[in-house]
N, C-alpha and C positions, 0 to 999 in steps of 0.2 A: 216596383215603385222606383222612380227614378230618384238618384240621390237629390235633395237640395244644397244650395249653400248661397255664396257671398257672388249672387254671377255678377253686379254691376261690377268688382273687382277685378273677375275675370275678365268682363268687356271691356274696361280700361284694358289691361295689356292686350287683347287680341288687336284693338283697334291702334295703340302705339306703336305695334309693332307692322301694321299693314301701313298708319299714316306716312313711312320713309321710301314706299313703295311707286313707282312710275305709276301716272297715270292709264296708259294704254292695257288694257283690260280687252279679255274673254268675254262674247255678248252669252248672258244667261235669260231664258225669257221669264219675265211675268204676267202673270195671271189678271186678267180684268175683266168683272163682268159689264158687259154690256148694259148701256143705260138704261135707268127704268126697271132694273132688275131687282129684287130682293136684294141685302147684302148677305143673305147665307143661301141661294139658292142651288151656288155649287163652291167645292172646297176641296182646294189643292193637297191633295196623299201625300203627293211624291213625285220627285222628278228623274226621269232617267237619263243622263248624259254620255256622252263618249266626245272626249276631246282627240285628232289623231293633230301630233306636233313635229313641225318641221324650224330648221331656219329660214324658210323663204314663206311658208304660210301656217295658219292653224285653222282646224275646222272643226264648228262643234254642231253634235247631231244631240237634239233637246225632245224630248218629248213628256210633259203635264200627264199625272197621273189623278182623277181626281172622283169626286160623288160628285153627280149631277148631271145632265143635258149638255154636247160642247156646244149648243151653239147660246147657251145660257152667258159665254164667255167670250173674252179674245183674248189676243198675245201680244205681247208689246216687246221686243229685246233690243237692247242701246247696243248697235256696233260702229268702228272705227269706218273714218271715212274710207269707200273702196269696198268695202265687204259686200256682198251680194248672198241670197239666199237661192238655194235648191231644194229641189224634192227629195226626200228619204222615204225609208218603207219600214215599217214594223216588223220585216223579216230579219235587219240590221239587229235591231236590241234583242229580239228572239231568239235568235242564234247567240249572240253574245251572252246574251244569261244563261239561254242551254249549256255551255258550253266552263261557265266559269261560277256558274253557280255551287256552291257550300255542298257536299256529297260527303253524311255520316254512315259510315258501315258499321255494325253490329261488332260487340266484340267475338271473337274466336271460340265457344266454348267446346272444351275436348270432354266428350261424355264418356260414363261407365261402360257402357255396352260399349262395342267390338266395332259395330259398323257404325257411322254417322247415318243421323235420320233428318230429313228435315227440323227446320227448328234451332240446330244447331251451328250457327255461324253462319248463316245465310241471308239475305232481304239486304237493300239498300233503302235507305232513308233520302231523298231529294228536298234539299233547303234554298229557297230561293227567296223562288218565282221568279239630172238636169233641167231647169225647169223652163217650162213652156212660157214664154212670157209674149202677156197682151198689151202693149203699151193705151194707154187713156182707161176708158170704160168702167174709173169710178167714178167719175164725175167732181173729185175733187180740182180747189181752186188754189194755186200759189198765190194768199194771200193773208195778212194779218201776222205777220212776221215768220211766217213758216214758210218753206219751200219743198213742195213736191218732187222728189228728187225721181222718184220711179213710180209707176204702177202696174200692176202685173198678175197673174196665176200663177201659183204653185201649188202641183196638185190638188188638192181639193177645198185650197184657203187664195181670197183675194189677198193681197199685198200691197204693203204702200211705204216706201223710202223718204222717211221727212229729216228736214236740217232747218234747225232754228238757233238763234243766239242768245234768246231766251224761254227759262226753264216754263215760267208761268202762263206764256203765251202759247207754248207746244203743250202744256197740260188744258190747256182751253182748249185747242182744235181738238184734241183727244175726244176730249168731253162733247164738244158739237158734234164731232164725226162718230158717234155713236161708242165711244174706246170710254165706258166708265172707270174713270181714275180715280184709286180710292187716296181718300187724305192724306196716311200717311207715306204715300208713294211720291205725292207733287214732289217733295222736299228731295227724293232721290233725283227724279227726274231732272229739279233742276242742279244738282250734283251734277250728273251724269253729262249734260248741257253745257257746264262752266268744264269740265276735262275734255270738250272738244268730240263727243261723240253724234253719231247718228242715231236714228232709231228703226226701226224696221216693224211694223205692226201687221197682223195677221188677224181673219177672222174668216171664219167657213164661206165659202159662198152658198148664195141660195140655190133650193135642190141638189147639194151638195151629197145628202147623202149618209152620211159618214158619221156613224154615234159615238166615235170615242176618237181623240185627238192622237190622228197622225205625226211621226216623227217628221221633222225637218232638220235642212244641216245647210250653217252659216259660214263661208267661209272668207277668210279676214288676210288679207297679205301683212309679210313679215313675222317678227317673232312672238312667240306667247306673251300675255302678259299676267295680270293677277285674274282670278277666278270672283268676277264681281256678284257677290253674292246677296249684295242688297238688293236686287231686280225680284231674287225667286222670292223674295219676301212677300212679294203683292199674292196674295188669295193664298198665305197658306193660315195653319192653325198655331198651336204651339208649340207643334214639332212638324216635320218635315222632312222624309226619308229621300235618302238620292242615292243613288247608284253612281258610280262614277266610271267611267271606261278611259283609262288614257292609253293611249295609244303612239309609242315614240321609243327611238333608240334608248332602253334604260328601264329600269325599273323608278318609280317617278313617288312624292311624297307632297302632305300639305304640311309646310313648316309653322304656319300661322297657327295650327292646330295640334292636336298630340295625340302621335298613334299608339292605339290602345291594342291591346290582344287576347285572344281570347283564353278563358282559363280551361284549357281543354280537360283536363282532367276530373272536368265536374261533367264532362261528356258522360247522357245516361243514358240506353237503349232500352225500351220496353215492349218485348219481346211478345206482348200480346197485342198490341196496336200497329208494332212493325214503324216504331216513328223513335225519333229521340226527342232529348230537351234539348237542341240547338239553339231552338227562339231565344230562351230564356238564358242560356249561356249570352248570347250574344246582343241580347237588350243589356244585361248587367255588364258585360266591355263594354257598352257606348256610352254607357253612365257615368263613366270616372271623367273627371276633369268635369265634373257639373255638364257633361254633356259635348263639352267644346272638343270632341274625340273623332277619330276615325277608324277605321279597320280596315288592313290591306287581305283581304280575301282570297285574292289569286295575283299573279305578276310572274310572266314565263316571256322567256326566248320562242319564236317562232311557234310562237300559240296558234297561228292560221291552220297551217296543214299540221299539228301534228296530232298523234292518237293519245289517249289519258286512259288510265283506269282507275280503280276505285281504289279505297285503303286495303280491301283484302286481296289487290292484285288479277282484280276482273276487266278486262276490257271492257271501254265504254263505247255505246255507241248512241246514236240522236236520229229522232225518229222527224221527218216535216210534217206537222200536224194538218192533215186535213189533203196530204199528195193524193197524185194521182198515180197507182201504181203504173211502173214502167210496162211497155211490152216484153215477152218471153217469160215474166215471170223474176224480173230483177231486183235485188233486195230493196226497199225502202227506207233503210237505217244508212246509218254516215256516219263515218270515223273521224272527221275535223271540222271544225268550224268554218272552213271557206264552202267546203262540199253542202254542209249543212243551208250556210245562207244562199247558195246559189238556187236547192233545192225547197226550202222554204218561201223565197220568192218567187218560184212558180211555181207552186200547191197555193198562195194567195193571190195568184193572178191566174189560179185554174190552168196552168200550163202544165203538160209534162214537163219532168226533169228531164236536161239537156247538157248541162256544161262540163268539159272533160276537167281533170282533175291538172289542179295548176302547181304541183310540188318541185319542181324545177323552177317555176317563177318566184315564189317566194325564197329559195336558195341563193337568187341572183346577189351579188355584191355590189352593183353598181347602182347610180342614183336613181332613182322611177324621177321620171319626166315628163310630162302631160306635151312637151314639145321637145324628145330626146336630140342631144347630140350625139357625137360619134361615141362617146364612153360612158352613155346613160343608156335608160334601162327605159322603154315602152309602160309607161304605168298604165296603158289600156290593156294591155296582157292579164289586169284580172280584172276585167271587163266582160261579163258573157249577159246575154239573151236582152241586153240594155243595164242590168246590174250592177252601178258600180259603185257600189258604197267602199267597197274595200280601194277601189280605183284612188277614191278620192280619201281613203286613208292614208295612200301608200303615197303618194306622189308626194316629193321633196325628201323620201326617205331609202334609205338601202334596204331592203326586203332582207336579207337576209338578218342585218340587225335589229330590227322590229320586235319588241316586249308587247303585251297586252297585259295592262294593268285594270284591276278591280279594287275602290274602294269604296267602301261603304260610309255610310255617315247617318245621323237623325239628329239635328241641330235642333236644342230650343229656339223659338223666333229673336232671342236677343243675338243669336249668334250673326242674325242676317244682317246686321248693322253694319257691318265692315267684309271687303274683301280680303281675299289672302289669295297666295302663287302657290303655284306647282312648281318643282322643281325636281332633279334627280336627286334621289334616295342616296343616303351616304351608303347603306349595303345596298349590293348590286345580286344581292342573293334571290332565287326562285321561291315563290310562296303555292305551296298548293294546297287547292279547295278541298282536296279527298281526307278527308277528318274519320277515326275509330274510335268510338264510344270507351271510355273506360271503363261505364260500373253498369249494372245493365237490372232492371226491375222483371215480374213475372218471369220465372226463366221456362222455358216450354217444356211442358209434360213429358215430350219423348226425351228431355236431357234432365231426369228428375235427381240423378245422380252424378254429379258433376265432380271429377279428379281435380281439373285444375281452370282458372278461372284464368285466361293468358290476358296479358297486355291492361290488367285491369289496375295496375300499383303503378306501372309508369316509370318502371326502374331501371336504369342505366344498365350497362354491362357491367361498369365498374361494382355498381352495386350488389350484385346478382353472383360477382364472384365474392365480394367482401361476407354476401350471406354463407356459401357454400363453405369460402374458410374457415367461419366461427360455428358452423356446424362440423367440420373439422374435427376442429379444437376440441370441441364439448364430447366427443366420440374416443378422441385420444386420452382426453381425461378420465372418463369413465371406464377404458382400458387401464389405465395405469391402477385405478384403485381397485379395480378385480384382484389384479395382483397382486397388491400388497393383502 
């Protein structure tokens, strides 16, 4: 149960503290269903994001999580003039959650018997879960205050770049052009309209195909600005889970918000199901501050190529769901996250895997450059089989300092009223996903005799010697009165 309190309160200060903030804003997309539709016919989960930040551009890859039909729906996202839209692929956020998703290991137990048997200190718990452009051929018209700025394909959604100078007249073309606007979204929209934005609207094409909404990535020249969170607000419910991926020199934070943590030590392993309580640890962190919270999950240095293991110190590796095994008999599992999405993206485009492994490229220190000069860096260099989501993470940035940050969030819908920024984190410290159970339920029958129960109190070193001395103590004392 989530806590309640005083949120119109809290919404005062989140939104004081964002109204000092520059207009120029991150486009977030929201959710509309198409006209004529039900108003509960589909309904927005969750959104999954990854922002990658540079000084010279930002680019955010969105992809709606939701119940229902996508073509029951469209997408609408306000970007700054200039921004243009690209294709992404589901192999991007696939790989990125494989890879940074929440990993509980079982605590350590040291049994009575001699040999270890299964059962004991074993199992892993897993907590998670360029574009082609047509110009004409929607047959829309530059007129009634709005202007047609683009029309276009991207992959498997028509597209349409409109600029108006007002808010009321661009929510009426919406509404004719089939973009059902729901009421309380006009009122952002024309927000969105008076600070000088675009909009960019998406909607499947017909025979399209496609039963669950593909990721797309927007991207916007110049610097970052606030994280406009009033857009995701259209189709969702009273909460709204989002994933966050940022991607930039740094470990990165939301200051409009407050990061919460999680209380590990209520970590429980139940050692007949092979699962922990993570959920419910980690619903109860999102809950403090009425909600208005975040959780930094994972945040590492040169996250792309490197290898992780678990908390009990096991190598991890990540399988492409659905490959095609290699010829000779080659393994199908992947030790980093670039390997992974390379090979992920073709097991979903039915391709063998093909791309050699790029650990020298992301080593580079000099700037990735989509138009290198003499002392920049090729950011097509992680570019293989057409692939380049990371391409167009990397570019504006030094590969070799590049963080991959994970936060998490589940906002009640008052929180979508106001935007808030991302910024670098005052600690610059590594967060990792690999989490150990502290107390553990059913202990398994081959460990029915258990010595010592390790890692389960949580206690310092310093602690563990302060135990040993005052056992000490109580042993010398008890010597001394022998002898008297």
């Amino acid at each position: 149960m989530r806590a309640q309190g005083s949120r119109a309160l809290l919404l005062l200060a989140v939104s004081s503290a964002t109204s000092a903030i520059a207009s120029s804003a991150w486009a977030c997309g929201g959710c509309f269903h198409v006209a004529n539709q039900a108003a509960d016919t589909t309904v927005v989960t969750g959104h999954r994001m990854a922002f990658a930040i540079s000084d010279a551009r930002t680019v955010l890859w969105d992809q709606i999580q939701y119940a229902g039909p996508p073509a029951d729906f469209s997408w609408v996202l306000p970007v700054l003039p200039g921004a243009y839209v690209e294709s992404s692929r589901a192999s991007w956020f696939e790989a990125l959650d494989a890879v940074t998703a929440t990993r509980v290991s079982p605590p350590a137990l040291q049994c009575a018997q001699a040999t270890p048997s299964p059962g004991c200190g074993c199992g892993t718990d897993v907590t998670s879960d360029s574009a082609e452009v047509a110009p004409g051929g929607g047959g829309y018209e530059n007129d009634g205050g709005v202007t047609v700025v683009h029309e276009g394909t991207v992959g498997p959604y028509a597209t349409v770049t409109l600029q108006s100078d007002d808010g009321d007249t661009l929510t009426a073309w919406l509404d004719q052009n089939g973009y059902g606007v729901p009421p309380d979204i006009a009122p952002v929209i024309s927000a969105y309209v008076q600070e000088g934005y675009d909009f960019i609207a998406l909607r499947l094409s017909p025979g399209a195909g496609v039963n669950q909404m593909t990721p797309v990535r927007v991207v916007t020249p110049g610097p970052p600005g606030p994280l406009p969170l009033r857009m995701v607000k259209a189709g969702v419910g009273d909460y709204v889970d989002i994933t966050l991926y940022v991607i930039g020199e740094g470990r990165f934070s939301l200051p409009d918000l407050n990061e919460t943590t999680l209380a590990t030590n209520e970590l429980s392993w139940d050692f007949s199901t092979g699962k922990s309580n993570y959920a419910d640890v980690r619903e109860e962190a999102l809950s403090n501050f009425f909600g208005y919270a975040y959780l930094t999950t994972f945040a590492d240095l040169g996250a792309f190529d490197k290898g992780y293991s678990d908390a009990n110190g096991f190598p991890l590796s990540y399988q492409a769901a659905g490959a095609i095994t290699p010829p000779g008999g080659a393994s199908p599992y992947y030790s980093d996250l670039a390997d992974l999405y390379f090979a992920q993206s073709a097991a979903n485009d039915g391709a063998l895997p093909g791309c050699p492994k790029l650990d020298s490229s992301f080593a580079d220190t000099r700037r990735a450059s989509d138009s290198p000069q003499a002392d920049e860096f090729d950011a097509s260099e992680f570019t293989c089989m057409g692939y380049d989501d990371i391409t167009s993470a990397f570019t504006g940035m030094h590969p070799a300092s590049v963080w991959l940050n994970r936060l998490e969030l589940e906002l009640p819908r008052d929180a979508l009223s106001a935007d808030c920024t991302i910024t670098l984190n005052a600690s610059q410290d590594t967060v990792s996903n690999a989490l150990r159970a502290m107390q553990f339920t059913n202990r398994p029958s081959t460990c029915a005799q258990p010595i010592f129960q390790t890692g389960l109190a949580g206690r310092s070193h310093r602690e563990e010697f302060a135990w040993v001395g005052l056992l000490g103590l109580v042993a010398v004392s008890r010597l001394r009165r022998r002898a008297r």
